[in-house]
N, C-alpha and C positions, 0 to 999 in steps of 0.2 A: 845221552839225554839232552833235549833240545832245552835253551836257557832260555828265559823272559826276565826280565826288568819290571818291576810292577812300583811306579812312584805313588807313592800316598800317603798322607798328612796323619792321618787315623789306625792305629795300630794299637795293640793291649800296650799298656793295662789300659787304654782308653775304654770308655763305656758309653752306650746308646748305640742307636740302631745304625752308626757309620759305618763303624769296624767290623763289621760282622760281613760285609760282603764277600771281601778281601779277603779276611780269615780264614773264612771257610774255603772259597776258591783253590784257595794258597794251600792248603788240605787237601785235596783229591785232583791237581794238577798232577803233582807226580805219579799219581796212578794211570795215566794217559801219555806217560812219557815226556814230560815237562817239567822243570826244576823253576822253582817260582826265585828270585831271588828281591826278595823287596826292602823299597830305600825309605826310610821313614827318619822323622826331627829325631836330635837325641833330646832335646830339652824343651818336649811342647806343652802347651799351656792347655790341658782337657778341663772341659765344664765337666768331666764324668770321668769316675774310673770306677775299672769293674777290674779285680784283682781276680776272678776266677777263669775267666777265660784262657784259655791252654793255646801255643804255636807250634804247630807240627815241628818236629824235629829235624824234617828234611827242607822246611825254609831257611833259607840266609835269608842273615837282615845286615844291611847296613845301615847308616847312622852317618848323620851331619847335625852341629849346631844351628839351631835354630834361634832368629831375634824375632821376641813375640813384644809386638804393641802393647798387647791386653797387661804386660806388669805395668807398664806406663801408667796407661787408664784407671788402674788399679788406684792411682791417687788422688783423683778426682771422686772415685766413687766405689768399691772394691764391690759391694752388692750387685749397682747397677752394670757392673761390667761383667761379672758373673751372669746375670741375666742374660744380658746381650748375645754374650759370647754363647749361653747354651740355645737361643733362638726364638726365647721368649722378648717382643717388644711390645713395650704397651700402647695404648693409644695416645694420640695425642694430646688427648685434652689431659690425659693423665701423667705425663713423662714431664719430671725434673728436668730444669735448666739444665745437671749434668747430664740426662740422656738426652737431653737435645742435641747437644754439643757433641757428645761422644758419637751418636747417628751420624749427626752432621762429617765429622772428622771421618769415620768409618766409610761412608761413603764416597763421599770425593778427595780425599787424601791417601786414602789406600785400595786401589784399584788395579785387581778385581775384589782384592783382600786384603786382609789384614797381615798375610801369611806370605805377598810378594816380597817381601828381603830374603826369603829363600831361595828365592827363582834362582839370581846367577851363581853364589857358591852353589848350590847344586849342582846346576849346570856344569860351571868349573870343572867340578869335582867327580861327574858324572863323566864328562867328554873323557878325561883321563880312563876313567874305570873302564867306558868301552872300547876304549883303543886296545886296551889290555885283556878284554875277554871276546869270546865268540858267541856273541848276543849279536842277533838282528832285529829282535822282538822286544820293544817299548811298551806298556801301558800306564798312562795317567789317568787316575780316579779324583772325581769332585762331584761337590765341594769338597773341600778350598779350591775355587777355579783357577788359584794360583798354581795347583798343579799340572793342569796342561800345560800354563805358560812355559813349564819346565822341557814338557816332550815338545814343546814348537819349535825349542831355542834347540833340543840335541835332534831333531827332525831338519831343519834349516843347517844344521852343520855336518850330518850325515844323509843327504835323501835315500840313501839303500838303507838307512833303516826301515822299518815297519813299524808303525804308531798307531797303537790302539787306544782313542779315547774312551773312556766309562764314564758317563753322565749320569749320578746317582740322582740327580736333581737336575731341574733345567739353570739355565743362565739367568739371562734379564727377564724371563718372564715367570720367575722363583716368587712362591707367595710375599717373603721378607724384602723383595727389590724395590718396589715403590714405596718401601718405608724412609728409606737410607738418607730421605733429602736432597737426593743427587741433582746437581745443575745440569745443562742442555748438556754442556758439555762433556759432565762426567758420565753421562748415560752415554753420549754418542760413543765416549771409549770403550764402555762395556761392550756396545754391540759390533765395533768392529774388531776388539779382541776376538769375543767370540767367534765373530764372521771367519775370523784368521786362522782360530783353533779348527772348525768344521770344515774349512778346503784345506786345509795342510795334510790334516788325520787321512790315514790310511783308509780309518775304520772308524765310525762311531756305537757306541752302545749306549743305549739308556733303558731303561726301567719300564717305559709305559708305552701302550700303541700310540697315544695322542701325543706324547712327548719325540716318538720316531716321527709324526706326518707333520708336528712344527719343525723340524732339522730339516726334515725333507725338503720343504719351501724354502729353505735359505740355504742349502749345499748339497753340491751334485755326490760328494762325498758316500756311500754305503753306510747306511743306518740300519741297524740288528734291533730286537730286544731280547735283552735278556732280564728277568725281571729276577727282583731276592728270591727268598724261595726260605726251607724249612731242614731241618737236620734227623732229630731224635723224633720218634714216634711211638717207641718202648714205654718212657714211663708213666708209671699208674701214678697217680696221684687220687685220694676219696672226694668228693665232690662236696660242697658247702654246705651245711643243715639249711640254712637260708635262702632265700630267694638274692641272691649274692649276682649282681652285672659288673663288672670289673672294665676298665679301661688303664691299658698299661702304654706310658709311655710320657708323654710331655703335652699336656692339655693348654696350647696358647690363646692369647686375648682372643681371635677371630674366631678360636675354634670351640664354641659357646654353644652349644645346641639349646638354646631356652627353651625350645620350643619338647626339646624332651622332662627338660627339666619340668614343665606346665604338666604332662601326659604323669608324670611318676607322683605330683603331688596331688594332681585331681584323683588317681588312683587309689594314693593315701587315705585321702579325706574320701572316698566313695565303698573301701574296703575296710573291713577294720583287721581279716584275715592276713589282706596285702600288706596292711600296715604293719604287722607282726612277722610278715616272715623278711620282706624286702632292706635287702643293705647294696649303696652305692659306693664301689671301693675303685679310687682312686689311686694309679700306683705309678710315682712318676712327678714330677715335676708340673703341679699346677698354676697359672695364672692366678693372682689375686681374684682379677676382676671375674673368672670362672665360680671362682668360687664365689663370688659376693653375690653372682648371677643363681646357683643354686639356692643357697642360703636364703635370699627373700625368695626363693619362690618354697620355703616349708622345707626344707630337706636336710638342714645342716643335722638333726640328730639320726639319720640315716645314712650320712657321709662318712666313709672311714678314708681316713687321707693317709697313703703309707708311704708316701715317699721312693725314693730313686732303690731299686731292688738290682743285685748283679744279675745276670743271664739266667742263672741255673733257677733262681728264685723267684725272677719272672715267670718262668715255662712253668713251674708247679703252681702258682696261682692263675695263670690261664687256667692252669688243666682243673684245678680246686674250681672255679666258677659256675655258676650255670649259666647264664652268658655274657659274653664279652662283646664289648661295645668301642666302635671305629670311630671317631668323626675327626670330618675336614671341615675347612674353611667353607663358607658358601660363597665361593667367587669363582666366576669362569675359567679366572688361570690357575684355579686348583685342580679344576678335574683329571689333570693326567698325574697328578700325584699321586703315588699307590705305597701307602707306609711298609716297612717293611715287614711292622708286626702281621698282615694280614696273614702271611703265609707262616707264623708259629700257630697263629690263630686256627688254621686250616688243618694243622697237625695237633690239635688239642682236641678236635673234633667237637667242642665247644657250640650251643648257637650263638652265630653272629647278628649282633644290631648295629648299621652301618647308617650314617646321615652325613652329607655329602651334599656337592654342587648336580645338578642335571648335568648329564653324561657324564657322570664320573664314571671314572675305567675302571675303579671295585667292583659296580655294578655287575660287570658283565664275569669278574672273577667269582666273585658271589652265587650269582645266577648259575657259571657251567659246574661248579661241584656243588650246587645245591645246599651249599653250607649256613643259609640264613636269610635275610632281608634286607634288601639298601633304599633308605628313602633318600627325598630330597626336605629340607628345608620347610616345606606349605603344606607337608602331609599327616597333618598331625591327625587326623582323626581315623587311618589307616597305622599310625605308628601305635597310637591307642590300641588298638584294634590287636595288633600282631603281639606287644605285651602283654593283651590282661589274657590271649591263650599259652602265651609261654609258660604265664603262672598258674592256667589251668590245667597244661601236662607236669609241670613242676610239683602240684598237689598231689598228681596220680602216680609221680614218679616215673612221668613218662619224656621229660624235656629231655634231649636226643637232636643231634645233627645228622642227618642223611650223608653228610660227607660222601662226596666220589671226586675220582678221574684228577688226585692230587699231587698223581707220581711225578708230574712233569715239573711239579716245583721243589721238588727233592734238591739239595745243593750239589747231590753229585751229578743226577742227571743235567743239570744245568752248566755244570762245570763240560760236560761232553758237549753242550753248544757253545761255549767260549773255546774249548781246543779247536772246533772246526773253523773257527775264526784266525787262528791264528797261524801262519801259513806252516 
């Protein structure tokens, strides 16, 4: 059975939508004739843990000590660095002296991450282990972009390896980049790290079509996508007595749809039907300033705020909802962002409400299985529009997703486009 090296920062008991790439992969590798063997921190500092998550039995895992900044930071601010670390930044008129400072440090002191003091023990520690097995096959996952630096430095010391990079996320043009503070300088580093990791790699894979055609422009390098994808499809979960729209995951400062929140209270106040059945359930990690934004617009005794949910508990409240609602940033360098919730979302058969930048690449996922509607930002009176009929098949008991053509983001069939990648 042919061996891979799979470096990555995110592993159980971590929790959120990192580790779940990986996992699963690392799952139904070996059914294609692939022994996953993956190298992950023994001691790393997760914003999230989700203790239900299971590791196939036929994965190795190795293990290195890891030195994490974030205890550091922790004494300046243990909240604010919690925040940070999970991906939530506020703005700036709103951010304490400690998260200015901590930004600050975060980004031109520890570059690409916070997570580079791993790079050379790794490394070290890696060059020995492949000397000693019959691996040709590398892949680094990020974020932490610190893990490529990992496959560049054992890529540079072995060229007959094969290095496959995974861009779960872009680099410097990642929504959280122009937050960091970074000097001229500290950006120029970023981009010619990058520059460095993308002609080095064998391989690149990333997530989204827009995210392969910007690599494209900066490396002659082979760019794939392979996007997340979905597992379980079995189970039944009974659906909400309420007009229940659920958004599961990490709701940050930018990602603020007011302009939904104006359509759900004018609804309120135009229904008094609406107003009795509709609940807005937050599951996940919200921004203050999210919430303060719902709140004055009339909604807070309609808000159920539940907090960070493990895996298993998320998918049965997709599946409980009547529909589930996406939203991005509205800025240009988000649209090739594609969470990864879309595709549990696609397997709950749920309808989806999706608000997003112009061309955002949901759209077009949306669109080919027919799973729901994606606006943009200025459409508010077509967003209107496509609610007050959800809650009129929702009275008839007719609210229903057309779901099709989803097999392709299956995590196994996906995993058979990652073995063709890897030689």
């Amino acid at each position: 059975m042919k061996k891979v090296l799979i470096v990555t920062y995110y592993w159980p008991p971590a929790g959120g939508p990192g580790v779940q790439r990986w996992l699963k992969f690392s799952k139904y590798l070996p059914e294609f004739g692939i022994q996953p063997i993956i190298y992950k921190p023994k001691n790393p500092s997760y914003p999230i843990l989700d203790f239900s998550l299971e590791v196939s039995s036929e994965v190795v895992v190795l293990e290195k000590p890891i030195f994490e900044p974030y205890a550091m930071a922790n004494l300046l601010s243990k909240d604010d660095t919690k925040t940070i670390s999970s991906g939530i930044i506020k703005s700036k008129a709103r951010q304490s002296w400690s998260e200015q400072l901590m930004l600050y440090i975060r980004g031109n002191f520890f570059i690409p991450d916070a997570r580079k003091f791993w790079v050379k023990p790794s490394v070290d520690y890696l060059k020995e282990f492949l000397s000693n097995s019959q691996i040709d096959t590398i892949i680094t996952t990020g974020p932490p972009h610190s893990m490529h630096l990992i496959g560049k430095a054992l890529k540079q010391a072995n060229p007959h390896l094969q290095w496959i990079a995974d861009f779960r996320d872009p680099w410097t043009t990642i929504g959280y980049h122009s937050a960091l503070k970074l000097t001229v300088s500290s950006q120029a580093k970023h981009k010619a790290l990058e520059k460095e990791v993308l002609d080095l790699a064998d391989q690149i894979i990333v997530t989204s079509s827009q995210t392969k055609g910007e690599f494209e422009t900066k490396t002659k390098t082979p760019v794939d996508v392979i996007t997340n994808g979905f597992e379980d499809t079995s189970m039944y979960v009974e659906l909400s007595e309420n007009f229940t729209i659920s958004h599961i995951g990490s709701l940050l400062n930018d990602r603020n749809p007011k302009v939904l929140w104006e359509v759900f209270a004018e609804l309120i106040e135009e229904d008094l039907v609406f107003k009795d059945f509709f609940e807005l359930k937050l599951i996940g990690k919200v921004s203050d300033s999210v919430l303060e934004s719902a709140y004055q617009s009339g909604l807070k005794k309609f808000v159920s705020i539940i907090g960070y949910l493990d895996h298993k508990d998320a998918v049965e409240s997709q599946r409980s909802s009547q529909m589930l609602l996406l939203i991005e940033i509205n800025k240009p360098e988000n649209k090739s962002i594609v969470p990864g919730k879309i595709f549990e979302y696609l397997a709950s058969r749920r309808p989806i409400l999706a608000i997003g930048p112009k061309g955002w690449d949901v759209n077009q996922i949306i669109s080919e299985t027919h799973s729901g509607k994606c606006f943009n930002y200025d459409e508010k009176t077509s967003l209107k529009s496509y609610v007050k009929e959800a809650f009129k098949a929702f009275l008839n008991g007719k609210l229903k997703s057309n779901t099709k053509n989803i097999d392709q983001y299956h995590r196994k069939n996906l995993t058979q486009k990652l073995v063709k990648l890897i030689k």
